[in-house]
C-alpha positions in Angstrom: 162.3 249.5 215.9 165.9 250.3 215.1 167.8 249.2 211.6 171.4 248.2 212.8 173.1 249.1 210.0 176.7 251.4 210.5 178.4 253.1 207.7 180.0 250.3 205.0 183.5 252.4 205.6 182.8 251.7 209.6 185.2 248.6 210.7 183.5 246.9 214.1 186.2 245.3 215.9 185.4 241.6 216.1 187.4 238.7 217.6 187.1 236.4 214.7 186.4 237.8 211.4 182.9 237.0 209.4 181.8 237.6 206.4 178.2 237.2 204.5 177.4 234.0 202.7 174.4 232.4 200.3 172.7 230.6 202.4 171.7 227.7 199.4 174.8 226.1 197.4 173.9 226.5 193.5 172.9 223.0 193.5 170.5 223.6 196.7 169.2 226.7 195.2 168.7 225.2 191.6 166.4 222.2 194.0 164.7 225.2 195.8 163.3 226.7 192.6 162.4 222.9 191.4 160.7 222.7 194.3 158.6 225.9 194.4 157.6 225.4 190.6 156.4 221.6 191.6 154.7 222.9 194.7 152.9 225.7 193.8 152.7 227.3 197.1 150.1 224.4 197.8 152.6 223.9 201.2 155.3 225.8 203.0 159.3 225.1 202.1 161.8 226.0 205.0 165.3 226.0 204.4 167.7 224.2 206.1 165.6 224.2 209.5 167.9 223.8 213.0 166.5 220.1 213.8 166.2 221.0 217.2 162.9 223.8 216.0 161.4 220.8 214.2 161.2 217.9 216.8 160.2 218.2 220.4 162.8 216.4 222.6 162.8 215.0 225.8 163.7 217.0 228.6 166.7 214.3 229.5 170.6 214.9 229.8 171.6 215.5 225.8 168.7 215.0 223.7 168.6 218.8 223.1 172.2 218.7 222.3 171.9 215.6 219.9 169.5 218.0 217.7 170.5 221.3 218.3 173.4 221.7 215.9 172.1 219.8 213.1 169.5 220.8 210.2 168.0 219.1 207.5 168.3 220.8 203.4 164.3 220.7 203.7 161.3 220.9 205.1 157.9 220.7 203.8 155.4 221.5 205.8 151.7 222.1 205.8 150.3 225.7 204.4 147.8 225.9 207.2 149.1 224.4 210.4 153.2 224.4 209.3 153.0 220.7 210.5 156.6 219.4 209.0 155.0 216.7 206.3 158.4 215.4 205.0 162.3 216.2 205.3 164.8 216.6 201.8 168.3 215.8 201.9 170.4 216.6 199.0 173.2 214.1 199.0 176.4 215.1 197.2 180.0 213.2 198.2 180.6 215.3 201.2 177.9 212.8 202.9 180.8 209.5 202.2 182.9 210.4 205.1 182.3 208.1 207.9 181.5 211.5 210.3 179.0 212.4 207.6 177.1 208.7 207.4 177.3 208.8 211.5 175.5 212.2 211.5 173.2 210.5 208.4 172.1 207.5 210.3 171.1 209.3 213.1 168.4 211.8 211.2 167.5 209.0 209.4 166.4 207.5 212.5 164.8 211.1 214.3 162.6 210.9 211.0 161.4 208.0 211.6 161.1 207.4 215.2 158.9 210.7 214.5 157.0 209.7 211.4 158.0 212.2 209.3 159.6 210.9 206.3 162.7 211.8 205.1 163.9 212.2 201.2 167.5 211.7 200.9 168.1 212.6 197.0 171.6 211.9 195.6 172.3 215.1 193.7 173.2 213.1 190.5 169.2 212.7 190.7 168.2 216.0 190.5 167.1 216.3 186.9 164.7 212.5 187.3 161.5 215.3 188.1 158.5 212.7 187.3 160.6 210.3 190.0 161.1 213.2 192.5 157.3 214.2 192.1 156.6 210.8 192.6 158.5 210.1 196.5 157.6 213.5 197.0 153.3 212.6 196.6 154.2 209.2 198.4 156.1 210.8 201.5 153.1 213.6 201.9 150.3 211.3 201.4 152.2 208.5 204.1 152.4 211.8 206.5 149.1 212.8 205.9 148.1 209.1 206.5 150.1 209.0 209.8 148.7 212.2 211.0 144.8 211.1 210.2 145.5 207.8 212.3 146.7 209.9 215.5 150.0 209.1 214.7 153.3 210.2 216.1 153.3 214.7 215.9 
C-alpha cells in the first residue's frame, strides 16, 4: 500500500493544469440527499456512473466508444446483486442545445433497448417529492417485473 500524497508546497510539473472539483452540482447534491432520505438504504445509489460500466456492449466497431464517454446523474441499483434497477437524469437548460438532445435521445434509447428505465426529471421538479416517489416505485417495480419475466439484463 503506498498513500500518494507530496508535500501541499511540492509543485508536480504537469502539461495541462488541474485542479479538484465537487463531483455533484448543488442542485445534484441537494437530489442525492432526497434521494438517500427516500431510499433508506433499501438499494444502492451510484453517482454519475460511466455508461459504458453499466451496459454490456457488443464487441462491434464503436459500440464501446458510443458509451464510453457518457454517464447518467443516477443509478439505482439493487442492495444485493447491484443489478442497475432504473437511471435519473436531472434536466436543467444545459440539456436544450441540439448536441445535448442528440446525446439525450440516444441514452434514452440504451435505456430502453436494455429495459432499464430511465427518469429524466426537469430540475424545476425537484421539490414535487410524492410525484418523484411515485415514478420512482413505478420504474423499480416495471424493472423488477422485467427481470422476474427473464427480461433483457
Amino acid at each position: 500500500m503506498k498513500l500518494i500524497a507530496p508535500d501541499p508546497e511540492m509543485r508536480l510539473a504537469m502539461p495541462y493544469e488541474y485542479s479538484a472539483k465537487p463531483l455533484l452540482t448543488p442542485t445534484e447534491a441537494k437530489f442525492h440527499a432526497c434521494l438517500l432520505q427516500i431510499t433508506q438504504e433499501r438499494c444502492r445509489i451510484q453517482i454519475k456512473p460511466r455508461l459504458a460500466d453499466v451496459f454490456q456492449h457488443e464487441n462491434k466497431n464503436g459500440a464501446f466508444q458510443m458509451i464510453s464517454q457518457k454517464h447518467v446523474d443516477f443509478l439505482i441499483c439493487r442492495n444485493d446483486d447491484w443489478m442497475p434497477m432504473l437511471g435519473i437524469e436531472l434536466d436543467d437548460a444545459s440539456h436544450n442545445t441540439a448536441k445535448a438532445r442528440e446525446r439525450d435521445m440516444f441514452v434514452n434509447l440504451l435505456f430502453a433497448s436494455t429495459g432499464v428505465p430511465l427518469l429524466r426529471l426537469p430540475v424545476q421538479e425537484l421539490d414535487q417529492l410524492e410525484l418523484l416517489v411515485e415514478e420512482l416505485t413505478r420504474a423499480w417495480n416495471h424493472r423488477w417485473k422485467t427481470l422476474e419475466m427473464g427480461g433483457t439484463n
